[in-house]
Residue frames as a rotation matrix with the C-alpha (Angstrom) as fourth column:
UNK 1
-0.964 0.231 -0.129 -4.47
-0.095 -0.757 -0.647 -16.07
-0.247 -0.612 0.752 -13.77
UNK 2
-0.116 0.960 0.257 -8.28
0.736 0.256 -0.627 -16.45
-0.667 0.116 -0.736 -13.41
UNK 3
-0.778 0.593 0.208 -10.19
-0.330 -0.667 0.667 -13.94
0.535 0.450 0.715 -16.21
UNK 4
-0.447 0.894 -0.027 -13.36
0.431 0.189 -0.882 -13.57
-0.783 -0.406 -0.470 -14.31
UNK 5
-0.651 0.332 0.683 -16.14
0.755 0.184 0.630 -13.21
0.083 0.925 -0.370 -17.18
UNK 6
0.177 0.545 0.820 -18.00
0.594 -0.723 0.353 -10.15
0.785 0.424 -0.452 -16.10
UNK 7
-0.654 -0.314 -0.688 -16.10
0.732 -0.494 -0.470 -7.66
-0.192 -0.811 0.552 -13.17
UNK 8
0.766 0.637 -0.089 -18.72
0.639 -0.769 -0.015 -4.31
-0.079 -0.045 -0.996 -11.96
UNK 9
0.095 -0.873 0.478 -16.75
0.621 -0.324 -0.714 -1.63
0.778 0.365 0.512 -12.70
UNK 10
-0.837 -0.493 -0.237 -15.48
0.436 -0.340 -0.833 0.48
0.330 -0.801 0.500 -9.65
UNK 11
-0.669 0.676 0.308 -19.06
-0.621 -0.737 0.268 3.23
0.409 -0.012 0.913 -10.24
UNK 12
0.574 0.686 -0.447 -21.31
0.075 0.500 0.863 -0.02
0.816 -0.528 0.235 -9.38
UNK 13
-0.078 -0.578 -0.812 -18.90
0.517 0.673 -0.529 -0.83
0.852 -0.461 0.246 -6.53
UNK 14
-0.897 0.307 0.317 -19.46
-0.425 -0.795 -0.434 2.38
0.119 -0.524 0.843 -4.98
UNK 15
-0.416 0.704 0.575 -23.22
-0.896 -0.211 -0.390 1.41
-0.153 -0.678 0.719 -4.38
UNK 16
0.355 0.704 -0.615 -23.29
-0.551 0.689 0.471 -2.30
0.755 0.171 0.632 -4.17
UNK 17
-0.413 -0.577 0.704 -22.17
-0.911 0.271 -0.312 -3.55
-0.011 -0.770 -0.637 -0.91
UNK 18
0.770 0.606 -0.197 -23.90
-0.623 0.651 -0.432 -6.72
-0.134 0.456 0.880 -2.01
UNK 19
0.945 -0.235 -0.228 -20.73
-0.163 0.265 -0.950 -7.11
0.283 0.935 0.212 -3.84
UNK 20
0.061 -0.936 0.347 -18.47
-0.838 -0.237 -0.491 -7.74
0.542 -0.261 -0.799 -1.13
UNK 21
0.755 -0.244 -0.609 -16.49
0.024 0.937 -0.347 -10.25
0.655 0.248 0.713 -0.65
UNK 22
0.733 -0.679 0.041 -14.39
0.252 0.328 0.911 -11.99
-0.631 -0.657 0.411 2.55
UNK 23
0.334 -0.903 -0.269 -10.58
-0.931 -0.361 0.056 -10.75
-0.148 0.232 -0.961 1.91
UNK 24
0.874 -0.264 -0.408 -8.83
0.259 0.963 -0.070 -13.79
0.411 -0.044 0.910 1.46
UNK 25
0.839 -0.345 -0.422 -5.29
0.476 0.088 0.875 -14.16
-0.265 -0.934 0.238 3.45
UNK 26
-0.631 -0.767 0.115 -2.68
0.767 -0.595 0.240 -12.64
-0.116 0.240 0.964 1.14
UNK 27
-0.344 0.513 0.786 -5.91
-0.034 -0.844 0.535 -9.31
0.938 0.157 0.308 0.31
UNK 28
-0.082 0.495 -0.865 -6.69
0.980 0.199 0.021 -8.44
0.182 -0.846 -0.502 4.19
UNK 29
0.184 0.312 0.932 -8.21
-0.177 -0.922 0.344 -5.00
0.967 -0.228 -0.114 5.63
UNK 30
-0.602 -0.084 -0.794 -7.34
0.760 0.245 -0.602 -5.36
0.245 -0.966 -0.084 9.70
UNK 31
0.573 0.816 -0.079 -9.38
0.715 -0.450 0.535 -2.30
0.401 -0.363 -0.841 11.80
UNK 32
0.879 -0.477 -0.022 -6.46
-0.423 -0.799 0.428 -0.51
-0.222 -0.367 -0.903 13.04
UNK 33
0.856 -0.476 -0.202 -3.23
-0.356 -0.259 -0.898 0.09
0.375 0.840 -0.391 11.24
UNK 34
-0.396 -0.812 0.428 -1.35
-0.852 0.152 -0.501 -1.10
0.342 -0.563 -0.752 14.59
UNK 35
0.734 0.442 0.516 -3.21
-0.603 0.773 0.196 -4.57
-0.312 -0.455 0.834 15.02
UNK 36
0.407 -0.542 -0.735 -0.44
-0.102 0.773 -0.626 -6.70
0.908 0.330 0.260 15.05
UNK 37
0.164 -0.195 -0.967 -0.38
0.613 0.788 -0.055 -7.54
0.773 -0.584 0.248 18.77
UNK 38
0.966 -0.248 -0.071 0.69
-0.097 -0.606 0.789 -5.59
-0.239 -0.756 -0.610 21.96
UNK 39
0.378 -0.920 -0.101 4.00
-0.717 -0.222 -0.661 -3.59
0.585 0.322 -0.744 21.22
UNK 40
0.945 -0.274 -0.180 6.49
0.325 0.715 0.619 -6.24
-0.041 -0.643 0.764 22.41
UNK 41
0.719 -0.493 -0.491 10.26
0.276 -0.445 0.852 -6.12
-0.638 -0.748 -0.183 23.32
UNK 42
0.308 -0.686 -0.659 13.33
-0.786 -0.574 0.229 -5.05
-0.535 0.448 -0.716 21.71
UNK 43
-0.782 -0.591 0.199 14.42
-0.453 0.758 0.468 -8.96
-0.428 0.276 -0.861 21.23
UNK 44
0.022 0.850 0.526 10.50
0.286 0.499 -0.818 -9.66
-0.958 0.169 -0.232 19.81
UNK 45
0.544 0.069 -0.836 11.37
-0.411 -0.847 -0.338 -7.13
-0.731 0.528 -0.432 16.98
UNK 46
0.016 -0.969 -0.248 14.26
-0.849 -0.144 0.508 -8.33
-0.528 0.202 -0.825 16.30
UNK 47
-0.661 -0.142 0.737 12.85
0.171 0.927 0.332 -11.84
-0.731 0.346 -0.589 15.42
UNK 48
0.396 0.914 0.089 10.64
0.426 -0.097 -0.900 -10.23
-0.814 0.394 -0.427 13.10
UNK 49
0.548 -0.629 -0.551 13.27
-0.765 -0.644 -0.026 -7.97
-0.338 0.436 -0.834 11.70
UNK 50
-0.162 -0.739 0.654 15.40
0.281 0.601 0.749 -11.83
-0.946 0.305 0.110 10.86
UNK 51
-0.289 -0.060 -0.955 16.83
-0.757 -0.596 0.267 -10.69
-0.585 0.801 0.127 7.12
UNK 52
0.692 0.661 -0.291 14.84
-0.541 0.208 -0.815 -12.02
-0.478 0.721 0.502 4.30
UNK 53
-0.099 -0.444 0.890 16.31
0.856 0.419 0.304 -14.19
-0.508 0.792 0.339 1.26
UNK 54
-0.612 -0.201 -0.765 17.23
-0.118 -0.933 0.340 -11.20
-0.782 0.298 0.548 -0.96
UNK 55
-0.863 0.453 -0.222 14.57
-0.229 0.041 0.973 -10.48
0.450 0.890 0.068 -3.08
UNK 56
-0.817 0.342 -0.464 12.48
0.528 0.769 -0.361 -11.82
0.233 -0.540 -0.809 -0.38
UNK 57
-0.113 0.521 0.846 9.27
0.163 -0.830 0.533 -10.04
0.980 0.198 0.009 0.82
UNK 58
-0.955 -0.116 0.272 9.19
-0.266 -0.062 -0.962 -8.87
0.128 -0.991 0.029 4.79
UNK 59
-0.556 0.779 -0.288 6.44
0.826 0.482 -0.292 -10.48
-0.088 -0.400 -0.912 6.93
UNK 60
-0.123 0.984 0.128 2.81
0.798 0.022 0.602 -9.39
0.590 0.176 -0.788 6.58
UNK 61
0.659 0.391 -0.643 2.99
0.751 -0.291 0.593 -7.76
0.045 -0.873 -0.485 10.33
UNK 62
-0.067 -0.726 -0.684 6.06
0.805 -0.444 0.393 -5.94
-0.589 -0.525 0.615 9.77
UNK 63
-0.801 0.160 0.577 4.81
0.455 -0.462 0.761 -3.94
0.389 0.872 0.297 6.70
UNK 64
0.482 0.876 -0.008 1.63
0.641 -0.347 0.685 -2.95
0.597 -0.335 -0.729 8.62
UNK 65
0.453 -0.292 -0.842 4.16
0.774 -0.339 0.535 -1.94
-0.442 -0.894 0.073 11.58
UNK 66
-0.266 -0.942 0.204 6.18
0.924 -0.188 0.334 0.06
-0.276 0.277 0.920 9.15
UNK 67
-0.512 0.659 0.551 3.11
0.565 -0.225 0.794 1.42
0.647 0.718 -0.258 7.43
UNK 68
0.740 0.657 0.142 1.70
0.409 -0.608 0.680 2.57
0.533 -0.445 -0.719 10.34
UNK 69
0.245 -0.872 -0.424 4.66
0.918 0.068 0.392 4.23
-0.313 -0.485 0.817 11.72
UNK 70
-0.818 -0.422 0.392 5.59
0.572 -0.669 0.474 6.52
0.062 0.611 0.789 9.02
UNK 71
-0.279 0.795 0.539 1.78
0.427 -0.401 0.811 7.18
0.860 0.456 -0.228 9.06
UNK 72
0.728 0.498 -0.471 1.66
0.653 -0.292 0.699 8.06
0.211 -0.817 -0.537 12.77
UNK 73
-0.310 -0.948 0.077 4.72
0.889 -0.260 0.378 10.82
-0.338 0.185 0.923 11.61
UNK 74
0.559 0.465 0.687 3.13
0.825 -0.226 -0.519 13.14
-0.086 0.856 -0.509 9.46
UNK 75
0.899 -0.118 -0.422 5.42
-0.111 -0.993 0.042 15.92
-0.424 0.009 -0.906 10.24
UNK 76
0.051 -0.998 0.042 8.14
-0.237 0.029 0.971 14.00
-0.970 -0.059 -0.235 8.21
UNK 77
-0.577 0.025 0.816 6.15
0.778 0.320 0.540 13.52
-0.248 0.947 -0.205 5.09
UNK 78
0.057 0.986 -0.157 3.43
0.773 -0.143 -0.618 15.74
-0.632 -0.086 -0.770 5.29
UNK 79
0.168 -0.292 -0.942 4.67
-0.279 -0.930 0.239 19.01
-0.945 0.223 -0.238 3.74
UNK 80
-0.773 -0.348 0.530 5.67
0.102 0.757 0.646 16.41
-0.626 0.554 -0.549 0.90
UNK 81
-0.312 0.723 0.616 2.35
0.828 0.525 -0.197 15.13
-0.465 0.449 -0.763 -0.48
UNK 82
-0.878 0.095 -0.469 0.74
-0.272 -0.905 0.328 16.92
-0.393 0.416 0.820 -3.39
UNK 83
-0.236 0.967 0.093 -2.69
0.563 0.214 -0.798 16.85
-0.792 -0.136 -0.595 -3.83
UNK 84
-0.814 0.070 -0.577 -2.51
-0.262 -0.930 0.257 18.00
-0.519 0.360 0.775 -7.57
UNK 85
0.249 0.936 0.248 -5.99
-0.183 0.297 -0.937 17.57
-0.951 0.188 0.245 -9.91
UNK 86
0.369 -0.147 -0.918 -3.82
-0.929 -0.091 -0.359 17.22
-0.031 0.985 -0.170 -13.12
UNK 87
0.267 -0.570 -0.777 -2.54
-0.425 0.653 -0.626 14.10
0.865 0.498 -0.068 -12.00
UNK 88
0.945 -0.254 -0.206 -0.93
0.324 0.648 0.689 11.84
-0.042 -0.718 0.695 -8.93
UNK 89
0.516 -0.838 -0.179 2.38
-0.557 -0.169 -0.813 12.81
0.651 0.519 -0.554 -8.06
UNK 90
0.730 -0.292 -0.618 3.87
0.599 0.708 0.374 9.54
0.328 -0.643 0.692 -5.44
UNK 91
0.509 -0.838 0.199 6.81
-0.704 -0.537 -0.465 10.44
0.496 0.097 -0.863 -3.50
UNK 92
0.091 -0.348 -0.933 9.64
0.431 0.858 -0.279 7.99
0.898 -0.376 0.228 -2.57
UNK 93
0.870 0.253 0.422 9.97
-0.139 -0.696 0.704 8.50
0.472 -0.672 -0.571 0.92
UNK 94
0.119 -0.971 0.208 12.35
-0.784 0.037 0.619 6.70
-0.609 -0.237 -0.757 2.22
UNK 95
0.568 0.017 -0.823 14.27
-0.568 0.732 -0.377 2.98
0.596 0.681 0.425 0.71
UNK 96
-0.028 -0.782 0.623 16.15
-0.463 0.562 0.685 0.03
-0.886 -0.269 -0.378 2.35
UNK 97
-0.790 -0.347 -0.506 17.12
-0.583 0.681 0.443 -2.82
0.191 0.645 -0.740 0.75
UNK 98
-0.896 0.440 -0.062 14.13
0.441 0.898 -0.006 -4.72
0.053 -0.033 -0.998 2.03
UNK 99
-0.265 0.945 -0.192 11.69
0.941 0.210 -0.266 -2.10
-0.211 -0.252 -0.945 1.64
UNK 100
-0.650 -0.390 0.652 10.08
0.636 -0.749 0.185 0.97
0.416 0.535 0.735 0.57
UNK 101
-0.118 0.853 -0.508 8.01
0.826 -0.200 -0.527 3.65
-0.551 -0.482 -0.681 1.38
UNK 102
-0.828 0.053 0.559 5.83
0.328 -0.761 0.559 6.20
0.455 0.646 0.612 -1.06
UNK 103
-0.087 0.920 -0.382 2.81
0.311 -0.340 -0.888 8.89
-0.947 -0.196 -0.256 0.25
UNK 104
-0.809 0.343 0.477 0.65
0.484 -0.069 0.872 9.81
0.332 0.937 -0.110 -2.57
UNK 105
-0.555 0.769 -0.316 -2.17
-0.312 -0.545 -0.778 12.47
-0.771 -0.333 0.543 -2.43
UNK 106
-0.673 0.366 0.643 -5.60
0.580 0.800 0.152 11.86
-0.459 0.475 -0.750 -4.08
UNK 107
-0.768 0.628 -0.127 -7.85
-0.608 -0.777 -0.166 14.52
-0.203 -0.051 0.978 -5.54
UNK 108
-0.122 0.949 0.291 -11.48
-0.481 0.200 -0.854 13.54
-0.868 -0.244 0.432 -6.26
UNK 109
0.928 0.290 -0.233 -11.59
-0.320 0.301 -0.898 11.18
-0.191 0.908 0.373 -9.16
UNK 110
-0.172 -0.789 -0.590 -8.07
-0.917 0.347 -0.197 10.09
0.360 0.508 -0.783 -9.02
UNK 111
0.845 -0.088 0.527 -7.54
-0.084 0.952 0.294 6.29
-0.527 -0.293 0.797 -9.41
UNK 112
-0.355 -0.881 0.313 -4.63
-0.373 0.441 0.817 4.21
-0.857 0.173 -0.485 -10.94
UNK 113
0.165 0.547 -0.821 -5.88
-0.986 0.116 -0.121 1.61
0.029 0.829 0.558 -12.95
UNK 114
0.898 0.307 0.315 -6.24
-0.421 0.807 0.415 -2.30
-0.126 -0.505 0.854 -12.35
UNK 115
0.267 -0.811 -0.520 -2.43
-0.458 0.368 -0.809 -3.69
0.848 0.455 -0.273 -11.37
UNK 116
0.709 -0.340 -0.618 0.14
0.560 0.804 0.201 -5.64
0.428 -0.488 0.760 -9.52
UNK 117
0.815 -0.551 0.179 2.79
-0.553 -0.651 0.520 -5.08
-0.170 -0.523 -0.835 -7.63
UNK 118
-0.233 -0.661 -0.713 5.39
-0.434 0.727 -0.532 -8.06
0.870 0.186 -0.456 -9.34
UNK 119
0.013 -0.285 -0.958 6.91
0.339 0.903 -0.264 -9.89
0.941 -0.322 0.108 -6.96
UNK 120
-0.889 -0.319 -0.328 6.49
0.346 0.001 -0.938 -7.79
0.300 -0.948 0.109 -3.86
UNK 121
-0.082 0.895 -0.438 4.10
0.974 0.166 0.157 -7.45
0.213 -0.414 -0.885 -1.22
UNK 122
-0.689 -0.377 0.619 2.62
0.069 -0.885 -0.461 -4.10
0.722 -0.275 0.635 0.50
UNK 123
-0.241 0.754 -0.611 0.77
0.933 0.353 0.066 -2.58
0.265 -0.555 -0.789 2.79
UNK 124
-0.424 0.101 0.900 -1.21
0.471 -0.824 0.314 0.45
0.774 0.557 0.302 2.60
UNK 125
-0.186 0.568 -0.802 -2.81
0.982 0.099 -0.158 2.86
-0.011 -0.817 -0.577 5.05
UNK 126
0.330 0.798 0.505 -5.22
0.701 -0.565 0.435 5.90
0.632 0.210 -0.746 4.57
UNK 127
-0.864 -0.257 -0.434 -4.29
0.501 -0.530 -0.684 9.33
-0.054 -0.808 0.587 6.68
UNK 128
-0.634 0.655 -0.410 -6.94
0.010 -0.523 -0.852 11.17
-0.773 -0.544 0.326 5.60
UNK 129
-0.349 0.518 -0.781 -9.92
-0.822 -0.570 -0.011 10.93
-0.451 0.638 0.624 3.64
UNK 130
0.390 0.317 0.865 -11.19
-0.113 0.948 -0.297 7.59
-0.914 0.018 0.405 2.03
UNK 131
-0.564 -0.088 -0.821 -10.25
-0.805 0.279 0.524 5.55
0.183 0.956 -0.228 -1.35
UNK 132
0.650 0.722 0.236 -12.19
-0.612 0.682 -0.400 2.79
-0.450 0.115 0.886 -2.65
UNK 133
-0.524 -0.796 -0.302 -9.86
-0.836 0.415 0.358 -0.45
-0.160 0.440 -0.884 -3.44
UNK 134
0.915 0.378 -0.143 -11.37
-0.399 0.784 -0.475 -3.50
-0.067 0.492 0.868 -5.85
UNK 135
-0.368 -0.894 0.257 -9.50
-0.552 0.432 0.713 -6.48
-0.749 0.120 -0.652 -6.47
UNK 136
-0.800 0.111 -0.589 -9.72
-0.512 0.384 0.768 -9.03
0.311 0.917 -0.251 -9.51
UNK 137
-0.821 0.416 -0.391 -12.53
0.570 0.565 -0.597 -10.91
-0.028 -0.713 -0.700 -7.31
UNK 138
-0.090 0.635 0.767 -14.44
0.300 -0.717 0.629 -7.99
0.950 0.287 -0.126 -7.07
UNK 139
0.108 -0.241 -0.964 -13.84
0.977 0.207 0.058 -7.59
0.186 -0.948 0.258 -3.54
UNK 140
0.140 -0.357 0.923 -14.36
0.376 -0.844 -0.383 -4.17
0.916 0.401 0.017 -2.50
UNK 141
0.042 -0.172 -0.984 -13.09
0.997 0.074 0.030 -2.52
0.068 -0.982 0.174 0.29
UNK 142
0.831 -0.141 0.538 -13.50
-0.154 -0.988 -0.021 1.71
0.534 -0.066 -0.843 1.58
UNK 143
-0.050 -0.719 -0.693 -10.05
0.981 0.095 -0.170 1.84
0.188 -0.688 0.701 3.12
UNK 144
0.883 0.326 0.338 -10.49
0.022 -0.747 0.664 4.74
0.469 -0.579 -0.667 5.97
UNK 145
-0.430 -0.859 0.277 -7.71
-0.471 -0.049 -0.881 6.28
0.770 -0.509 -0.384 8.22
UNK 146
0.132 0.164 0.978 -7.25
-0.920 0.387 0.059 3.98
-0.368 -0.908 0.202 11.12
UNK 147
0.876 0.233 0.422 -7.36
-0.076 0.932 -0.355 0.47
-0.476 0.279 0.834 8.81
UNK 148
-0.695 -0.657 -0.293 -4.22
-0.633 0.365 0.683 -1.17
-0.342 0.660 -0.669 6.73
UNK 149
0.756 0.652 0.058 -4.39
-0.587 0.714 -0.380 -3.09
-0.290 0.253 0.923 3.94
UNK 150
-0.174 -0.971 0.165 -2.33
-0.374 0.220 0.901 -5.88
-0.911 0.095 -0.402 3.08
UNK 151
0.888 0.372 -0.270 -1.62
-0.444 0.542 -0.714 -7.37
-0.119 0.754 0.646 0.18
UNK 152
0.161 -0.759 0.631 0.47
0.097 0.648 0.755 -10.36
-0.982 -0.060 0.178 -0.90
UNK 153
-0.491 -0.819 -0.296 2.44
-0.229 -0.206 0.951 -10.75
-0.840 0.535 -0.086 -4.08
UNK 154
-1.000 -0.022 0.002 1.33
0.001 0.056 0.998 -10.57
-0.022 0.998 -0.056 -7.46
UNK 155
-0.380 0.921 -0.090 -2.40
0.530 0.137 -0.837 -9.56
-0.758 -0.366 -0.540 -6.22
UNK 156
-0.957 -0.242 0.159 -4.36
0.289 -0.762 0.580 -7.18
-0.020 0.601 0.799 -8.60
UNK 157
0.098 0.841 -0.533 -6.61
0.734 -0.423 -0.532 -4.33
-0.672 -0.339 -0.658 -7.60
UNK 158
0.015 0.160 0.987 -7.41
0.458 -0.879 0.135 -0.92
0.889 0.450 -0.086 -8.49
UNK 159
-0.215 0.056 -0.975 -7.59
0.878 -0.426 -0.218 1.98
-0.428 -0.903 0.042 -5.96
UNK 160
-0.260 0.283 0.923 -9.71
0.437 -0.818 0.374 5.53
0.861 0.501 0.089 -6.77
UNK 161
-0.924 -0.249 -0.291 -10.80
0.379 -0.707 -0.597 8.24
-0.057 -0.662 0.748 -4.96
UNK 162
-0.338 0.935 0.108 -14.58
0.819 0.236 0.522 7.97
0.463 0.265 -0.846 -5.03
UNK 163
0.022 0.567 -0.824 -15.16
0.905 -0.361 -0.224 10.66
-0.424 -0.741 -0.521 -2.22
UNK 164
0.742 0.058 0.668 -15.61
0.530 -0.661 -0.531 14.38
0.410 0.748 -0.521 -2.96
UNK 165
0.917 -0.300 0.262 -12.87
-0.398 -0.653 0.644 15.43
-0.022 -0.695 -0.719 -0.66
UNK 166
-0.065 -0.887 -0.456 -8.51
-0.634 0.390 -0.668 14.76
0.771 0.246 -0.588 -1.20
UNK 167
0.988 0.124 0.086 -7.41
-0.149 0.900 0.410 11.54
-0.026 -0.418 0.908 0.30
UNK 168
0.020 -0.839 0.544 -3.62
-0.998 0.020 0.067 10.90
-0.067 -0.544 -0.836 1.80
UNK 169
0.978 0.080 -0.195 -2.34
-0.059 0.992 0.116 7.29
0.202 -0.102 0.974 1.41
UNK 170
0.042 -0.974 0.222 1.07
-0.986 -0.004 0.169 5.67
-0.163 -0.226 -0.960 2.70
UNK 171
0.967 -0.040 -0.251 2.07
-0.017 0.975 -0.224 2.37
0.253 0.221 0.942 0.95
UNK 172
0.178 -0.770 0.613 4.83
-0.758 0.290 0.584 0.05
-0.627 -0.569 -0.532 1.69
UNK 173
0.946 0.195 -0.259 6.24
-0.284 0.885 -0.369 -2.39
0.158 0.423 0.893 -0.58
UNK 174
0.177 -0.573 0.800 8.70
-0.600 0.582 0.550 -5.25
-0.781 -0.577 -0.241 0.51
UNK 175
-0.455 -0.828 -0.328 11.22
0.796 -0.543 0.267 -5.81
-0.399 -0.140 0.906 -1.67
UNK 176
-0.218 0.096 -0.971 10.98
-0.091 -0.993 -0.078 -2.47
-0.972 0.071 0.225 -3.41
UNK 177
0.539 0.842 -0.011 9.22
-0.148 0.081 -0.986 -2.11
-0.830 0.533 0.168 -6.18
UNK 178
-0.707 -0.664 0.244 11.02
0.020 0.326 0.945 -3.47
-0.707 0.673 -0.217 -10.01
UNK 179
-0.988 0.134 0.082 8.23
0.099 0.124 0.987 -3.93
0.122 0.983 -0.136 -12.01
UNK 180
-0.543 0.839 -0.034 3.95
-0.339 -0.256 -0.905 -3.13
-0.769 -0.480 0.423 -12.24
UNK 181
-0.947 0.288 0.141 1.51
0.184 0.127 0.975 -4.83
0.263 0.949 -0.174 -14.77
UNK 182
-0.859 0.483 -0.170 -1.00
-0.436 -0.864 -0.254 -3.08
-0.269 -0.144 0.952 -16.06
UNK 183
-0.735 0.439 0.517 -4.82
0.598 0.778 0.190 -4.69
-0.319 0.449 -0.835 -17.02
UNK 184
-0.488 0.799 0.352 -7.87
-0.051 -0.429 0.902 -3.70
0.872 0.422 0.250 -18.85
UNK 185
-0.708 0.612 0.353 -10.47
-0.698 -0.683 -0.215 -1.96
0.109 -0.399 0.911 -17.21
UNK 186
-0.076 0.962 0.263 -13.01
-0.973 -0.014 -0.230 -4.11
-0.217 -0.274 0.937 -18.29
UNK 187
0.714 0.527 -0.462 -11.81
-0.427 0.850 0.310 -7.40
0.555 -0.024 0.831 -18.85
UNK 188
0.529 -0.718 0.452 -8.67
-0.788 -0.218 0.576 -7.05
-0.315 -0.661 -0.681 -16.62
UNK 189
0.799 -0.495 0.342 -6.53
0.600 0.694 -0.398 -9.17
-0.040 0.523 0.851 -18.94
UNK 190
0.139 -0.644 -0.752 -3.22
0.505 -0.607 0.613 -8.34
-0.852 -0.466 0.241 -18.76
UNK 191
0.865 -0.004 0.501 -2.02
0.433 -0.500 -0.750 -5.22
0.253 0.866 -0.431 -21.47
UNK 192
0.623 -0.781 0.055 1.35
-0.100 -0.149 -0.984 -4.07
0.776 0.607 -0.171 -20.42
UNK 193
0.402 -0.657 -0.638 4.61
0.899 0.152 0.410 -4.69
-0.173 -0.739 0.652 -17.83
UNK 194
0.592 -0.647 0.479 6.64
-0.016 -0.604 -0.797 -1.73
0.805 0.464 -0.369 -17.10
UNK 195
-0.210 -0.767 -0.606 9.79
0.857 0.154 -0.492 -1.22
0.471 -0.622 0.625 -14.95
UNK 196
0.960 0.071 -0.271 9.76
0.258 -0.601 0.756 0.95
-0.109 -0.796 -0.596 -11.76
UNK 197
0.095 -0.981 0.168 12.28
0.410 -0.115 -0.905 3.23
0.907 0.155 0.391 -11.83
UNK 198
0.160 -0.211 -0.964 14.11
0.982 -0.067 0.178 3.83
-0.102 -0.975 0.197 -8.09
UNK 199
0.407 -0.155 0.900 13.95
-0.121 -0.986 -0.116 7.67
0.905 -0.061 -0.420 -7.56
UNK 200
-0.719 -0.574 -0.392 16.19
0.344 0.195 -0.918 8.65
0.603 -0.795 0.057 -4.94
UNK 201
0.310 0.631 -0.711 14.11
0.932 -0.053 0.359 8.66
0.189 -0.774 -0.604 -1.17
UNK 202
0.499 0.288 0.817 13.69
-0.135 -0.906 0.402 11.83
0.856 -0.311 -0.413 0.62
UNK 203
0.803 -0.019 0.596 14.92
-0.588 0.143 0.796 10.18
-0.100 -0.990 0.103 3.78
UNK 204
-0.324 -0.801 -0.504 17.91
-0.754 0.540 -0.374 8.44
0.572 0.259 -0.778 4.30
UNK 205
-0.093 0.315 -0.944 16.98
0.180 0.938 0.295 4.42
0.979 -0.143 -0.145 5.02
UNK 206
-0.742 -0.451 -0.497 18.49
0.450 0.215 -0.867 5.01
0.498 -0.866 0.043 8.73
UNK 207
-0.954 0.297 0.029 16.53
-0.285 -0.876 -0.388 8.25
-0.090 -0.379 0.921 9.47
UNK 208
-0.172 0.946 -0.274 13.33
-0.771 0.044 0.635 6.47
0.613 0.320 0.722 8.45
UNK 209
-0.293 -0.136 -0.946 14.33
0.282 0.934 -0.222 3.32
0.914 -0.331 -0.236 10.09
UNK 210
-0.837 -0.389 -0.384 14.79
0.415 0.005 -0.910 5.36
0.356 -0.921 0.157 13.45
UNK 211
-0.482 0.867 0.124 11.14
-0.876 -0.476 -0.076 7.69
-0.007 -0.146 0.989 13.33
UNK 212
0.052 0.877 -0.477 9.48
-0.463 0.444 0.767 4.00
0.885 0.181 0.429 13.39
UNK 213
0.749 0.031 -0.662 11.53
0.416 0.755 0.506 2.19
0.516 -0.655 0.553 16.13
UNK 214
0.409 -0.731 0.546 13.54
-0.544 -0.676 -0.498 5.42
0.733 -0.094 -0.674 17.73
UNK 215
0.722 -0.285 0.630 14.41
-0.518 0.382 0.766 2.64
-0.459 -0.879 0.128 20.90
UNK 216
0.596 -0.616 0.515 16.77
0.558 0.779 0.287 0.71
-0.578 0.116 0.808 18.61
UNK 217
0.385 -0.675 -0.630 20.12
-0.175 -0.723 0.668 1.99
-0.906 -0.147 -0.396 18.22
UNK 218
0.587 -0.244 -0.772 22.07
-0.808 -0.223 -0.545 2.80
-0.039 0.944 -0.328 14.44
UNK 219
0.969 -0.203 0.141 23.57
0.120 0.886 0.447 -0.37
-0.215 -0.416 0.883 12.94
């Protein structure tokens, strides 16, 4: 893993747009959360939907499609999200086997702290309010409702709430999450691995499955 030799910490990022940097193809921002082509047919899905190697991560487009779905729901999560200032509190929404989905609220000043996601990909998207997401690059990005990001395996950002106002996020990760390493702050070297434990989803898999693509019938 590169160590870059001097990263800005998140407070410069906030007011150096200087300091951005092209996404590269597995770290991408798109403009709208449904840019992955004109909806297409039941049998276009379906080749998208072809089942992974287990363990495998779903395509790029279908995580955005999934991501924005749930996010164009809100009356099935909304009531959910807690927006508390002692802390983040994620909720699983739903789970398949090839995928997950958590909303997370943001007060002002929450962030995470620079990790990964192991071995799976995701793909995030803003409802309301803004976050500021850095990657080892320094690559920053405001991610606004209306935009997805993707990311590919074993990337590593940060993500904070710079604004003065709560912030709403839906993430996806393909397979479901197993494991997260953590890095220093300031020289983002790695400093610890921990396991994800699988709380049980709010939603059953099916019921989530069907609020994204209600035309296709229960398998």
């Amino acid at each position: 893993m590169l160590a870059p030799a001097a990263l800005p910490q998140l407070d410069d990022l906030a007011h150096s747009p200087s300091l951005a940097l092209a996404p590269s193809p597995a770290h991408e921002v798109t403009p709208d959360a449904r840019d992955c082509g004109p909806p297409g047919t039941s049998a276009d899905l379906d080749a998208d939907l072809d089942v992974p190697t287990p363990g495998e991560p779903l395509s790029a487009g279908l995580l955005a499609d999934i991501a924005a779905g749930i996010a164009a729901a809100p009356g099935s999560w909304r009531h959910l999200v807690r927006h508390d200032p002692d802390g983040r509190k994620p909720v699983r929404l739903l789970a398949t086997e090839a995928y997950e989905v958590w909303v997370i609220g943001w007060t002002p000043g929450q962030g995470v702290r620079p990790h990964d996601h192991g071995g799976s990909s995701a793909a995030v998207v803003v409802t309301d309010g803004e976050l500021l997401e850095v990657d080892l690059l320094a690559n920053r990005r405001r991610l606004e409702p209306g935009n997805v990001l993707r990311l590919g395996p074993g990337i590593v950002h940060d993500v904070v709430n710079h604004s003065n106002l709560p912030a709403t996020s839906v993430h996806v990760y393909s397979p479901p999450l197993t494991e997260m390493t953590y890095y220093d702050p300031d020289s983002w070297d790695p400093e610890e691995t921990v396991t994800v434990e699988h709380e049980t989803p709010v939603i059953a898999g099916w019921h989530g499955s069907n609020l994204l693509h209600p035309t296709r019938g229960r398998p």
